[in-house]
C-alpha positions as CSV (number, residue, x, y, z in Angstrom):
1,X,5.6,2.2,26.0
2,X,2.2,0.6,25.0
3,X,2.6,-1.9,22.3
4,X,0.9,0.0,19.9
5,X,3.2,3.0,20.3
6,X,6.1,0.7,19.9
7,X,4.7,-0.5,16.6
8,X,3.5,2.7,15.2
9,X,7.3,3.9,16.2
10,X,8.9,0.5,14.6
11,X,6.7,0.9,10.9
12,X,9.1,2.4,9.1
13,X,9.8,2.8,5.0
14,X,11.8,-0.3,3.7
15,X,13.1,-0.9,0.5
16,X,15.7,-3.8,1.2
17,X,13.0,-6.3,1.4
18,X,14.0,-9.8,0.7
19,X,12.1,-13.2,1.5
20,X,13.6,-14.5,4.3
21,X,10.5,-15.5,6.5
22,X,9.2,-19.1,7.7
23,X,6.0,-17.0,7.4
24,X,3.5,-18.9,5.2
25,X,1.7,-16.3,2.4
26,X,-1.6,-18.1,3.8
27,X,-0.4,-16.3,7.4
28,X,0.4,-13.6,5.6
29,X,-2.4,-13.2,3.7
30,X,-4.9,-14.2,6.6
31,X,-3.7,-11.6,8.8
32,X,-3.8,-9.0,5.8
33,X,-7.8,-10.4,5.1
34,X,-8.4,-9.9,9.3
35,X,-7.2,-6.6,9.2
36,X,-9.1,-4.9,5.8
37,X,-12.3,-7.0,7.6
38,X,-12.4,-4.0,10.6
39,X,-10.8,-1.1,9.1
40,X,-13.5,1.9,9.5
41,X,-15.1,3.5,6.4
42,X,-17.4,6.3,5.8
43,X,-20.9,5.0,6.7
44,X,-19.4,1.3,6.9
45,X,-19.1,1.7,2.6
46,X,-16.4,-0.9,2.7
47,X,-15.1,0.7,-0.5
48,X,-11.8,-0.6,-0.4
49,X,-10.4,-3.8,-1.8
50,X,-7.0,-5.4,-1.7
51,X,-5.4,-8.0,-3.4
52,X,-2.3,-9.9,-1.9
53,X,0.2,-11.1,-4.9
54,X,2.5,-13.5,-4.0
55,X,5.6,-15.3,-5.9
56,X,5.5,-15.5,-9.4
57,X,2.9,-12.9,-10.0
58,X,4.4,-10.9,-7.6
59,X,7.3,-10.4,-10.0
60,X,5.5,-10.2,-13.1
61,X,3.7,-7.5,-11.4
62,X,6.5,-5.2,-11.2
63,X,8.8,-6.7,-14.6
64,X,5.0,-5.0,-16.1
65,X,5.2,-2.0,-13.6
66,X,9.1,-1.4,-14.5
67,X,8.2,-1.5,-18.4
68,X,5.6,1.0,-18.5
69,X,7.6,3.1,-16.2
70,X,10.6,3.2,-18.2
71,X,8.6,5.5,-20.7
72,X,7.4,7.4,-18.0
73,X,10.0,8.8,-16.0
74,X,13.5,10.4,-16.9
75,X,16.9,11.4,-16.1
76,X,17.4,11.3,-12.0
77,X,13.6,10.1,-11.4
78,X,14.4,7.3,-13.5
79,X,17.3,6.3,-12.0
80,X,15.9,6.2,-8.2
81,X,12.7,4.8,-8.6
82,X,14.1,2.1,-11.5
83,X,16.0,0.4,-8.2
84,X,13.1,0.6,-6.1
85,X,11.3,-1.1,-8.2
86,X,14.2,-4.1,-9.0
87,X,14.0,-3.9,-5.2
88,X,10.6,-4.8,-4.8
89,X,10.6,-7.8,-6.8
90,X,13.1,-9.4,-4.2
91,X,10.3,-9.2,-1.1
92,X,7.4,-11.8,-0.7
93,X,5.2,-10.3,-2.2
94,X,2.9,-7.0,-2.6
95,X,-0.3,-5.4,-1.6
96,X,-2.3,-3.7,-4.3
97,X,-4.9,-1.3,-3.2
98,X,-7.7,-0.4,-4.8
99,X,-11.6,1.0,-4.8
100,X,-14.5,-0.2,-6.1
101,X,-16.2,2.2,-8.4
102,X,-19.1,0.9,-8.0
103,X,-19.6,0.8,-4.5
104,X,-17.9,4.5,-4.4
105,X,-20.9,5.4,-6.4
106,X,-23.3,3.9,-3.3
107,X,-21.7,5.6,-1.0
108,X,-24.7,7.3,1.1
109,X,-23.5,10.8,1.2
110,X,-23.6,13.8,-1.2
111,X,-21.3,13.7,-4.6
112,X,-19.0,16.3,-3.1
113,X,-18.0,14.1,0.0
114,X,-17.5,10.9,-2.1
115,X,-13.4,11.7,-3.4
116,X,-12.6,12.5,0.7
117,X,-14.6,9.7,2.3
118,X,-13.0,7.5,-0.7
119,X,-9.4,8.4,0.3
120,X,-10.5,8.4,4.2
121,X,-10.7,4.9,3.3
122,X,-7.7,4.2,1.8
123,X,-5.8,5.8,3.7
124,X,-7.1,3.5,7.0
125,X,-6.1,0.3,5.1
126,X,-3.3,1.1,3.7
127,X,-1.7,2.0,7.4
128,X,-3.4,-0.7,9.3
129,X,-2.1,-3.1,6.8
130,X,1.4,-1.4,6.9
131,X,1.1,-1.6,10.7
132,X,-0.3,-5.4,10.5
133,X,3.2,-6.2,8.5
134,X,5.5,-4.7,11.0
135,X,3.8,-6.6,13.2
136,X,4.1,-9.7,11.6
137,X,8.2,-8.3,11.4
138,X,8.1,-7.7,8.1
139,X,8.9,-4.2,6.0
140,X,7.6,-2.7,2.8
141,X,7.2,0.9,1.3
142,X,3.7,2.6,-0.1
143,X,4.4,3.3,-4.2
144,X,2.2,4.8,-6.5
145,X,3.7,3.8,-9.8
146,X,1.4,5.9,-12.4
147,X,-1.9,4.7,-11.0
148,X,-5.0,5.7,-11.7
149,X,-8.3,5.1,-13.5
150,X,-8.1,7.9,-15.7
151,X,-4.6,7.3,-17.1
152,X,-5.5,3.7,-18.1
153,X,-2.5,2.4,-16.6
154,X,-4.4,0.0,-13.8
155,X,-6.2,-1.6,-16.6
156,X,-3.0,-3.5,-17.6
157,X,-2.3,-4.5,-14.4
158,X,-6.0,-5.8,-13.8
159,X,-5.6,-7.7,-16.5
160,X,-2.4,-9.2,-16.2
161,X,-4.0,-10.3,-12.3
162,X,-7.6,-11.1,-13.8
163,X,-9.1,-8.3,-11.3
164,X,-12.5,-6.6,-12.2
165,X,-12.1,-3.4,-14.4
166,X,-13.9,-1.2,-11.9
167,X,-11.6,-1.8,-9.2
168,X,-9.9,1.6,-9.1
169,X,-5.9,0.7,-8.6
170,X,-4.6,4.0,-5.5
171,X,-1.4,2.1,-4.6
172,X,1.3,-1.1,-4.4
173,X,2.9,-2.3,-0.9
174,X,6.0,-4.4,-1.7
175,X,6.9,-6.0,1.2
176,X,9.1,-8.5,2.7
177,X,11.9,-9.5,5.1
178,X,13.9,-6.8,6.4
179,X,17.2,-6.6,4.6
180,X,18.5,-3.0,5.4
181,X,19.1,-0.5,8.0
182,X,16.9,2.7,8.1
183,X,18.5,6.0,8.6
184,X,17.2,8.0,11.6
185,X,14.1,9.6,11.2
186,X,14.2,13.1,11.2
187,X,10.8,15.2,12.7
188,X,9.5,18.6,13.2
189,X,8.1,20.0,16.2
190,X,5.5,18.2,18.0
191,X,3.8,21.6,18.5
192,X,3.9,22.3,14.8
193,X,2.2,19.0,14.1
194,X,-0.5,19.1,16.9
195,X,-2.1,21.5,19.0
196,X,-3.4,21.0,22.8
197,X,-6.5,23.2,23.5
198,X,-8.7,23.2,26.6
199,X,-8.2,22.0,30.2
């Protein structure tokens, strides 16, 4: 097995994080940095922009994320994501995603493409980074805690991290030391998933 394959296979969800790493968050934020440098985007845009909270603000981060939360979700909801969240403030730190509206709005393509080339370019970091973590032997798990620009809720958490107001906040990557075991992974068909055509 190539040793790409073998981490692709080994980047699993983890929500027992803890921080029990000699890594350095200048390591870990170096390799994060090296990473979001050669992720592709549409027409090289370079949308996409990541900030890398460590420590202290790491758990201010989510005490803010768990109190606006709280009035958010109910009942059973409530009671599974609360501990995920308590969870992630026992990792090293997290990885906030976001774009940046204003080079969205540059993007050299028609209006109608710029939402799917966006997300195209999410969706690269966010995996290369999760990959680049496994890597480094470290777990985490993709949230998306009431995000969004139009809901006003990442302008409280801009603030409390002094980021620009038109950075568009798509997700949060707690992550740390591995502190669990994952159940097996369950999977549908291959030939469900992908389809061989041609000689």
């Amino acid at each position: 097995m190539s040793a790409f394959l073998e981490l692709v296979k080994n980047r699993r969800t983890q929500y027992a994080i803890g921080n029990n790493t000699e890594l350095s968050n200048e390591e870990i934020a170096t390799r994060i940095t090296d990473i979001v440098r050669d992720v592709p985007t549409a027409s090289n845009s370079q949308t996409t922009r990541v900030a890398v909270v460590f420590g202290d603000k790491h758990v201010q981060l989510w005490d803010h994320i768990l109190d606006v939360q709280k009035d958010v979700l109910e009942g059973p909801m409530w009671d599974m994501m609360s501990g995920v969240m308590e969870g992630a403030k026992a990792g090293v730190g997290t990885v906030l995603f976001f774009e940046d509206l204003d080079a969205v709005e540059a993007m050299p393509t028609s209006p109608s493409r710029v939402e799917v080339y966006k997300q195209n370019n999410q969706a690269n970091t966010q995996y290369a980074v999760w990959l680049g973590l496994t890597d480094l032997g470290l777990g985490g798990s993709l949230q998306h805690m009431n995000v969004g620009y139009e809901q006003g809720f990442d302008k409280s958490v801009k603030e409390l991290l002094g980021l620009p107001e038109r950075w568009e906040l798509q997700a949060q990557m707690p992550f740390g030391s591995i502190e669990g075991e994952n159940a097996p992974k369950e999977y549908i068909a291959d030939s469900e998933r992908v389809v061989v055509l041609g000689n």
